[in-house]
C-alpha positions in Angstrom: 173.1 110.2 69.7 169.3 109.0 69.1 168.6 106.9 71.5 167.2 103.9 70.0 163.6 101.7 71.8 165.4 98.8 71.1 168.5 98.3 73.2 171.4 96.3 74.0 171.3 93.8 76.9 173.7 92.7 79.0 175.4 89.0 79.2 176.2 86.7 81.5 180.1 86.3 81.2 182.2 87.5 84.4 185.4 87.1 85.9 186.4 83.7 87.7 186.7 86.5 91.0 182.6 86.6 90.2 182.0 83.3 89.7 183.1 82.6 93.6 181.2 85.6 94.7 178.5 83.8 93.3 179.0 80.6 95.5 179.7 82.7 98.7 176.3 84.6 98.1 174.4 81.2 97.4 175.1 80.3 100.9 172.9 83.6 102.5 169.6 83.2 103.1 167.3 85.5 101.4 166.8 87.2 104.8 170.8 88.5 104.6 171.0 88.9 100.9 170.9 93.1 100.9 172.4 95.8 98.6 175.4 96.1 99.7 175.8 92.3 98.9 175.4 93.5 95.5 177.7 96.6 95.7 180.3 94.5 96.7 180.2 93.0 94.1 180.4 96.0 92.3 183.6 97.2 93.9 185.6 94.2 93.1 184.0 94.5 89.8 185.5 98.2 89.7 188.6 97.4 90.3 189.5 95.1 87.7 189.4 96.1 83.5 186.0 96.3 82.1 185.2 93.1 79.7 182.6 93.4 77.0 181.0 90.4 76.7 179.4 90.0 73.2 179.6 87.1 71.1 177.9 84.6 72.9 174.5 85.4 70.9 174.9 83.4 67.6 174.9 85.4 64.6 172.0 84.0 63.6 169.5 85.2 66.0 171.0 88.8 65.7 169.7 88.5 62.0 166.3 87.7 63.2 163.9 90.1 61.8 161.6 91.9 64.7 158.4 89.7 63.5 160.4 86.8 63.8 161.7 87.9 67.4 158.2 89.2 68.3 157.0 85.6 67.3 158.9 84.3 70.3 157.1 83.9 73.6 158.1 82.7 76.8 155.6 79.9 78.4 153.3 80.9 80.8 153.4 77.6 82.1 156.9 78.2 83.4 156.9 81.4 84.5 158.6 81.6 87.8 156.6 82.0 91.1 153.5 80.4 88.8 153.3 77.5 91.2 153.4 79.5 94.4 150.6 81.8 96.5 152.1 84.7 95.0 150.7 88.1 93.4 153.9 88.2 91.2 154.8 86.4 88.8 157.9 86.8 85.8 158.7 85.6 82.5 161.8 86.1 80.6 162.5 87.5 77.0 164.9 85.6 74.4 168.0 87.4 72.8 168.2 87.8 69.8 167.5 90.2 66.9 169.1 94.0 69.1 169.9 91.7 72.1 173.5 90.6 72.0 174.0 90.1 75.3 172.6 87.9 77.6 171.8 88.7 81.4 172.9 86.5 84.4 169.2 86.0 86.5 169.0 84.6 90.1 166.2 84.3 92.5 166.4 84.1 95.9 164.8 81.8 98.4 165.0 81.7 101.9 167.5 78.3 101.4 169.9 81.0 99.2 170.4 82.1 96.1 169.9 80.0 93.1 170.4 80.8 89.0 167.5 80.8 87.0 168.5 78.1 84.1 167.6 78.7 80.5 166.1 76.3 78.2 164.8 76.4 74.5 161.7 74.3 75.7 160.2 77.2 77.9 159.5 79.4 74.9 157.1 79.3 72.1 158.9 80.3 68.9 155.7 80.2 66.7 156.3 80.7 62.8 160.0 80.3 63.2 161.3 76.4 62.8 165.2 77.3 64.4 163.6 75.9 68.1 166.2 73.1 68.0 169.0 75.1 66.9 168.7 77.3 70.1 172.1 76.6 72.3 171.1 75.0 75.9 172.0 77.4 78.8 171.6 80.4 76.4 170.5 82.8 78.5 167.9 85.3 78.6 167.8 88.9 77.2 165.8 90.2 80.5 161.8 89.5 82.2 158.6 91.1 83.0 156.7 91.0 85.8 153.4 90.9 86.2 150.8 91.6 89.1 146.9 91.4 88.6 147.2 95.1 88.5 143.2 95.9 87.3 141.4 92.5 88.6 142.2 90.1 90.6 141.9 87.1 88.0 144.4 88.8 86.0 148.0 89.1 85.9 149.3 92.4 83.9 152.8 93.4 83.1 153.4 95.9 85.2 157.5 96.7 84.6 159.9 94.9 82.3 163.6 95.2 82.6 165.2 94.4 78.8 168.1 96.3 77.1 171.7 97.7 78.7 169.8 99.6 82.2 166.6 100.2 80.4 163.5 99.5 82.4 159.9 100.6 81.6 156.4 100.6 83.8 153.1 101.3 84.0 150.3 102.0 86.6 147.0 101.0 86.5 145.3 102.3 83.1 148.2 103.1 81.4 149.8 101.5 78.3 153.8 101.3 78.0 155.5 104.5 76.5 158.6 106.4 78.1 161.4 104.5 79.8 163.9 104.5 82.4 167.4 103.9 82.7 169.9 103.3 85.4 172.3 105.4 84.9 173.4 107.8 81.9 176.8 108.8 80.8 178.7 111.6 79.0 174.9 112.0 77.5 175.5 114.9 74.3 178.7 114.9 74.9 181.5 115.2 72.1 183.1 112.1 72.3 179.9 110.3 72.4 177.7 108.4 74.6 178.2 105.4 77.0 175.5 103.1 77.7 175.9 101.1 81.0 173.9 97.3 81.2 172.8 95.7 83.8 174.4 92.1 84.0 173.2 90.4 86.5 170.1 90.2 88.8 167.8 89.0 91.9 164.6 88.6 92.2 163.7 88.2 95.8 161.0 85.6 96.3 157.5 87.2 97.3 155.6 86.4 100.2 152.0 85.3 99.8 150.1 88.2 99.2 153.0 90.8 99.2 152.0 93.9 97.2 155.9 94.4 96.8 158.9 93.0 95.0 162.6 93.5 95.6 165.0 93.2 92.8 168.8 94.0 93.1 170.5 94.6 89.7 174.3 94.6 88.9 175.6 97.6 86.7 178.6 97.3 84.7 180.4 99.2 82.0 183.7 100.5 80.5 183.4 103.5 83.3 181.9 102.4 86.2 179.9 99.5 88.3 177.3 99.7 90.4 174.5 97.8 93.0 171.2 98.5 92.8 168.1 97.7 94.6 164.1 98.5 93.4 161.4 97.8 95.0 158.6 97.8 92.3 154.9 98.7 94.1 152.3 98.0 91.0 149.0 99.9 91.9 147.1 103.5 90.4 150.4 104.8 90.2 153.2 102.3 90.3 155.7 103.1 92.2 160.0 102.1 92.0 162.1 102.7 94.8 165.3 102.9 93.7 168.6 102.8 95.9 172.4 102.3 94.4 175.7 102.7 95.2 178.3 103.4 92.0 182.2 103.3 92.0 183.5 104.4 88.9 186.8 102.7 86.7 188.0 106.2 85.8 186.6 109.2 85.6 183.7 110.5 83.8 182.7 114.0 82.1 178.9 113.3 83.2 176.9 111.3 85.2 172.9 111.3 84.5 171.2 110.3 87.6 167.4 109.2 87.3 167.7 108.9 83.5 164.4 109.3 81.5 163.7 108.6 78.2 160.8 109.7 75.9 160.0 110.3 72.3 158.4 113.7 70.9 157.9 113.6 67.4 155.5 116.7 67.1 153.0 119.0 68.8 150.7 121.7 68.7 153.9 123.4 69.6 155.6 122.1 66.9 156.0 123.7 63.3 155.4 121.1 60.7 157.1 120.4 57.9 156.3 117.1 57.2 153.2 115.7 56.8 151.8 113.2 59.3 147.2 111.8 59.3 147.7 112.3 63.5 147.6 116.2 65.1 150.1 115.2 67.5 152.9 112.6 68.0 154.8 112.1 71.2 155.2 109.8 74.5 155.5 112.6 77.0 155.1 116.3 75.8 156.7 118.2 78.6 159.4 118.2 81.6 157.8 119.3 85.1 160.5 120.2 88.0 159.6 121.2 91.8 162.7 123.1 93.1 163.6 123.6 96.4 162.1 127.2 96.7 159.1 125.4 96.0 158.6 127.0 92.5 157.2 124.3 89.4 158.5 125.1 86.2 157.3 123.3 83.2 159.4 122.8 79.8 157.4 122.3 76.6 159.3 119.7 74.3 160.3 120.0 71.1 161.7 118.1 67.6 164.7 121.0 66.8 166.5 121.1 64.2 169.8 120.1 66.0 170.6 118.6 69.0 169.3 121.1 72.0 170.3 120.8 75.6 168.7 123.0 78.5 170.4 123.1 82.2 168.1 124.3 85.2 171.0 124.6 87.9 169.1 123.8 91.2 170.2 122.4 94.7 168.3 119.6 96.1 165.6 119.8 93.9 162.0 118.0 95.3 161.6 116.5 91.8 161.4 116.5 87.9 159.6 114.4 85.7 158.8 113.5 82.0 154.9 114.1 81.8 151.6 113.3 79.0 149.5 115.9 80.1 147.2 116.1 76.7 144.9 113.1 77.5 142.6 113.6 74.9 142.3 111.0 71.9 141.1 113.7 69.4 144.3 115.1 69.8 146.4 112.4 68.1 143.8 110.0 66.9 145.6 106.9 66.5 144.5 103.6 67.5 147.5 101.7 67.3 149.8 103.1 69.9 147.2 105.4 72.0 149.5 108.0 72.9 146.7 109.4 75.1 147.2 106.7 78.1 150.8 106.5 77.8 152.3 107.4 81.7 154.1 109.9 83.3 157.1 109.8 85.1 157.6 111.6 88.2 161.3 111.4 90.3 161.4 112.3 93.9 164.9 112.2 95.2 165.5 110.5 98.3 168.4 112.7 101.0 169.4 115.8 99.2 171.2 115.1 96.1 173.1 118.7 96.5 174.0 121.2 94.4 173.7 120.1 90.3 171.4 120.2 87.2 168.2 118.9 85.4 169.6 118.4 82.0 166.7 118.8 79.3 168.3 116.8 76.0 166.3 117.1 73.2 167.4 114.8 69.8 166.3 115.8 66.0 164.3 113.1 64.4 162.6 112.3 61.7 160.4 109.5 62.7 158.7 108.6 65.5 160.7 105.4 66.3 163.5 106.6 68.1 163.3 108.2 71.6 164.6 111.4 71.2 164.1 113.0 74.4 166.4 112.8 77.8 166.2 114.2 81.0 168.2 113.4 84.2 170.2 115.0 87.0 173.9 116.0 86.7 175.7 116.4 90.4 177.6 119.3 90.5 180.0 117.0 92.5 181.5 113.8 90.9 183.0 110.9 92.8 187.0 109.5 92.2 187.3 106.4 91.1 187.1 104.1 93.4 185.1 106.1 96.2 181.5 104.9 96.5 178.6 107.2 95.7 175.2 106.3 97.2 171.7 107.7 95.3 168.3 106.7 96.0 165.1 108.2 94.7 161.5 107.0 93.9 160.0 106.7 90.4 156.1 107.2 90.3 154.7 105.9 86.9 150.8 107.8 86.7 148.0 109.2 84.6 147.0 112.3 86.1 148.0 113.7 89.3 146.7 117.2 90.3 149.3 117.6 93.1 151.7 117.7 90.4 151.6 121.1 90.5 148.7 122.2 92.9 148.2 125.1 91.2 147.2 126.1 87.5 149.2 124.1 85.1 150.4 124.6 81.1 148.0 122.7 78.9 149.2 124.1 76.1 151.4 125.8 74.2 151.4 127.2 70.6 153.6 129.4 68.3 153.6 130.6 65.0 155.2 134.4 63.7 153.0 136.2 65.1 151.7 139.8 63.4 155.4 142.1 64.4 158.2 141.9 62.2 160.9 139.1 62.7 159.0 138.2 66.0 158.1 135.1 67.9 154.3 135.0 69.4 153.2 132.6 72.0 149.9 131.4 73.3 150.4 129.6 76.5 146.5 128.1 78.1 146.5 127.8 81.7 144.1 125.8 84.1 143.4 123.9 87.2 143.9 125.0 90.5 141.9 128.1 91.7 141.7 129.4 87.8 138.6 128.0 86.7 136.9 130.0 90.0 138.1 133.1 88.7 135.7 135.5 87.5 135.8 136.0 83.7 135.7 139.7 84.6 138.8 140.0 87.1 142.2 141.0 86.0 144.9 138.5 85.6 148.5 139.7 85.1 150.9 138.0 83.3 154.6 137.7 84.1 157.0 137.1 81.4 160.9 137.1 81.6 163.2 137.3 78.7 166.4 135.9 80.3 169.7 138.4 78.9 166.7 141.2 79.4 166.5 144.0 76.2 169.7 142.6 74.6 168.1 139.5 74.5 164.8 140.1 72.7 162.2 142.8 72.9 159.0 141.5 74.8 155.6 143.3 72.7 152.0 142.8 72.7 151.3 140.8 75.8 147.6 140.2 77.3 145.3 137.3 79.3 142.4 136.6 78.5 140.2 134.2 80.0 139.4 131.0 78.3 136.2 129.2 79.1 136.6 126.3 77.0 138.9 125.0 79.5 137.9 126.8 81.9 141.5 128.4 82.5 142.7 131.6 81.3 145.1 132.7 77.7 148.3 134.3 78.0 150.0 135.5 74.9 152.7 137.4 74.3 155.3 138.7 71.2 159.3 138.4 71.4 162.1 139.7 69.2 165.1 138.1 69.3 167.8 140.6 69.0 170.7 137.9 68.8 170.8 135.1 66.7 171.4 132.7 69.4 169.1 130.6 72.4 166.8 133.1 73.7 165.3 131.4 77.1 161.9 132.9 78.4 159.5 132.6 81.2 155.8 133.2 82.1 153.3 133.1 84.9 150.2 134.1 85.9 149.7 137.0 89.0 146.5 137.8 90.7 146.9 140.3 93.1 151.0 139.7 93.8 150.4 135.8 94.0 151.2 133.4 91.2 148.6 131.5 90.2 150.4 128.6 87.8 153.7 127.0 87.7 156.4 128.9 85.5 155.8 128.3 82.0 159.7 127.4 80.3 160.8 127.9 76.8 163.2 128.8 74.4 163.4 130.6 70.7 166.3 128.9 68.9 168.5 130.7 66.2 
């Protein structure tokens, strides 16, 4: 179930019902051309059996090693909207090596809707000397788009779109790290996962000077189909809008909504027992949700030993996100991959989503190359096939925010065995918000919650203590497990009857 970075794209190949879509939709202008264009699509596409499109990579180029596929680049000099007045521009990514599939890509002009055409003579393949045994009309594995995000001389990729529904962005000082998906299903189920792909897409032509782009994306898989529209706002924090509509083939045990994906290798959580130059390893090290009651609950990640999955039943929450609060280089000290700008990822649902879940997954690895760590939102509520089901919600990729929560925050969590027999201690640091103007002499309280209560686990030794190197206050606290399965627990800190932090969220496992 390890979620692999590198995924599987989609293809081109459709039905010959597609193919006249395609020639009624060329006729709109770009004006007309709107989602529900595109979930029409997705109906018809629903109603007929799902056809998985591989083969029309050669062999050859799915033998590529990554250097080799890394070697090739796309021409600057034909990326599309280059020649144009335009903040945006896009360049495209060839299949080969884990890209099987090739994706349909159309742009839209205000005269219609017109195919973006491949050719072997818009890439630079570098080392490699297989240019000339490229197939015209290939295809392309998925683009990037790029926006002079920093300066205005420069134009930085701000949010590619490669691999089945994967897509991946960044706001202003941030380097590339977790990704997002559009869609997730039967995630840590049984009888395994399904990985829908995006097949087809528009890229609505920019105005001069537009600080927006519109991109609608087809969804396809064995399950379901669905339309989708983003709206991709590059700035300090980049910001996705994202609105779909889905209509499944048959039914499904689980639908992820707002997929997020992330690796967590290790900690200062974590209990090592490898050994590894860097003191921490991970692209996000903790899940943040707002829930309607207004209450922020963070959830420490975690490598386990098997697979782990956490449900946080909530009705229209306000958001959850996958978040890289440590932002300190000391803390991981490598220069390769700088861990310590890598962004967060905050979703804000659009119309109440209803009653459901925030799924926590979290994957055993043994490496830091896979993405191990998914988080997403299960409706209580799934659609029949065949009846559409709208979502929208907006995806903020950022640094820091201190709205996020406005009070004292987690900033970090250790554990170790603590000095009572068969016991579990935690030290959980708290700051920000109205903390650090706490006297060093006043009396914090803290609150901690062992869910199943005293046949759970036997809370001992708690106490806070203020903490002036970062200028927050120490909660720590001792836990006996008296079952040897998932123990969940929960902390805060009171002054007076009012919480000072978010909840603090975590579990002991057998």
């Amino acid at each position: 179930m390890t979620a692999s970075r590198a995924r599987t794209a989609g293809d081109r190949c459709r039905p010959m019902l597609l193919v006249l879509a395609i020639a009624s939709l060329a006729a709109r202008t770009a004006s007309a051309f709107e989602l529900e264009d595109v979930a029409r699509r997705a109906r018809q596409l629903a109603q007929e059996p799902f056809h998985d499109p591989r083969g029309q990579v050669p062999d050859w180029l799915l033998k590529l090693t990554y250097d080799q596929w890394r070697d090739i680049r796309f021409r600057d000099d034909h990326a599309l909207w280059r020649d144009r007045r335009s903040s945006f521009r896009v360049q495209f990514f060839h299949p080969g090596l884990y890209y099987d599939r090739t994706v349909t890509v159309n742009v839209v002009r205000a005269d219609g809707v017109h195919p973006v055409p491949f050719s072997p003579s818009w890439f630079d393949y570098g080392k490699n000397d297989f240019a000339s045994k490229v197939p015209q009309g290939l295809g392309y594995a998925g683009f990037r788009v790029h926006y002079p995000i920093k300066t205005r001389n420069y134009y930085d990729e701000v949010i590619v779109f490669l691999g089945a529904s994967y897509f991946r962005a960044v706001g202003n000082e941030q380097v590339f790290g977790l990704s997002a998906r559009g869609l997730a299903v039967d995630t840590a189920e049984s009888r395994g996962e399904e990985f829908p792909w995006f097949r087809e897409f528009w890229l609505v032509t920019p105005r001069a000077g537009a600080k927006e782009l519109t991109i609608f994306a087809l969804l396809d898989s064995p399950s379901l189909t669905g339309g989708y529209r983003f709206v991709v706002a590059p700035g300090e924090q980049t910001v996705v809008n994202v609105e779909s509509r889905l209509f499944l083939r048959k039914e499904v045990r689980k639908l992820g909504i707002a997929p997020l994906n992330s690796m967590f290798f290790h900690g200062e959580n974590s209990v090592r027992t490898f050994t590894d130059f860097r003191p921490e390893t991970h692209d996000s090290d903790g899940v943040l949700m707002n829930f309607a009651t207004g209450e922020w609950l963070w959830r420490p990640l975690d490598n386990p030993r098997t697979l782990h999955v956490s449900a946080f039943q909530a009705e229209n929450p306000k958001g959850f996100g996958l978040l890289q609060r440590d932002r300190d280089f000391e803390h991981y000290q490598d220069l390769e991959t700088h861990a310590e700008r890598r962004p967060s990822v905050w979703v804000a649902p659009r119309e109440g989503w209803g009653a459901g879940r925030i799924e926590v997954v979290e994957i055993p690895t043994n490496s830091d190359t896979n993405d191990n760590i998914v988080v997403y939102w299960v409706p209580d509520k799934t659609p029949k096939p065949g009846e559409p089901f709208p979502f929208s919600y907006a995806l903020s990729w950022y640094g820091d925010d201190p709205t996020r929560p406005p009070d004292g925050r987690t900033i970090a969590t250790r554990q170790d065995g603590g000095t009572a027999k068969d016991a579990h201690r935690f030290v959980i640091d708290f700051a920000g918000g109205k903390l650090g103007s706490i006297p060093a002499d006043h009396v914090l309280r803290g609150v901690v919650t062992v869910a199943g209560g005293e046949d759970a686990g036997e809370l001992i030794d708690q106490q806070v203590v203020h903490n002036p190197f970062c200028h927050g206050w120490r909660l720590s606290f001792q836990v006996r497990p008296k079952k040897r399965e998932a123990v969940e627990l929960r902390a805060f800190l009171d002054e007076g009857g009012e919480a000072r932090t978010e909840t603090w969220s975590n579990a002991i496992l057998p």
